[in-house]
N, C-alpha and C positions, 0 to 999 in steps of 0.2 A: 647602639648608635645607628641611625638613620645612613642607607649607602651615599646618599646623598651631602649628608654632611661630612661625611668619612674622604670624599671625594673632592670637595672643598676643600680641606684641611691639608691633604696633597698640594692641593695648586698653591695653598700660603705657603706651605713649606718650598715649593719650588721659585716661589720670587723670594724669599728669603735667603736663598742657598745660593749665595753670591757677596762676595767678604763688603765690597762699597756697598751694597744695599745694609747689612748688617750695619757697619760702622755710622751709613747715613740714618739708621733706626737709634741706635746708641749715642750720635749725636745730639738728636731729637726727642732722649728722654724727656728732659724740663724744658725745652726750648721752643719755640717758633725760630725758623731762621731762614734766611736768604739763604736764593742759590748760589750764590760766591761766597757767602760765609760757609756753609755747608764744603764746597767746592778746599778751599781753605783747610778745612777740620779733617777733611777724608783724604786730603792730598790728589784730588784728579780735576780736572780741567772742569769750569760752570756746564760747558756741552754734554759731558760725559753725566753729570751728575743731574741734569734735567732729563737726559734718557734713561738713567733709575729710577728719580721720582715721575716719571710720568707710569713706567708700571706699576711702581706702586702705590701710585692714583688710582688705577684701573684695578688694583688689589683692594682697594680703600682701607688701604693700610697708613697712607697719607693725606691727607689735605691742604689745600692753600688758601690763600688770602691774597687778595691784591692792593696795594697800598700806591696807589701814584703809580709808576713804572717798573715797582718792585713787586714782587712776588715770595712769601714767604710761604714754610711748609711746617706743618705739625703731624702731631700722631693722630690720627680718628681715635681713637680711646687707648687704654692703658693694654692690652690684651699683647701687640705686638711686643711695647716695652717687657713686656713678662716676659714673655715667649721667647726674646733673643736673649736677654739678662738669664734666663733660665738654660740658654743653650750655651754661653758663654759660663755656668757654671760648671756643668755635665761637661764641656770640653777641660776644665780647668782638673778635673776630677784623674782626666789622664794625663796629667803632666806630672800632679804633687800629689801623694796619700792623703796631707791634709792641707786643704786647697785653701786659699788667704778668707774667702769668704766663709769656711769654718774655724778660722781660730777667732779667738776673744779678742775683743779690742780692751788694750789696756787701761785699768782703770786710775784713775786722776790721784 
């Protein structure tokens, strides 16, 4: 790997390493959503959660849309969704030996 890209890969993981930034990524799996809807989902104040999504603008890890006087945010691609879903399994890994996302889902 490239030092350069090795380097980058740092700076995602350091705006990611903050629990409302994760939660506002994990909102925004399937979604577009307002800053008060977001605000809402993660439990912190519209103020607060416009000072995460704005690094994470500058990550381009999110993106917005402006619709009239509203502002909504999504994922720029699928990469982050992986990336936190995949750390929220790795975390899950030390809590339970077998963690919900490897048992079976029961069949009909």
């Amino acid at each position: 790997m490239d030092s350069q890209d090795v380097d980058l890969a740092v700076e995602v993981f350091s705006l990611l390493a903050d629990a409302t930034r994760v939660r506002i990524i994990l909102a925004l799996r399937d979604d577009e959503l307002s800053v008060n809807h977001l605000a809402d989902i993660v439990d912190k104040s519209p103020t607060s959660v416009s000072q995460h999504l704005a690094k994470l603008r500058w990550g381009r890890i999110v993106k917005s849309r402006q619709d009239g006087n509203r502002v909504f945010y999504s994922l720029v691609d699928e990469h982050a969704r992986t990336l936190v879903t995949q750390a929220v399994y790795q975390a899950q890994h030390a809590l339970d030996d077998v963690p919900e996302h490897h048992r079976a889902a029961p069949t009909p």
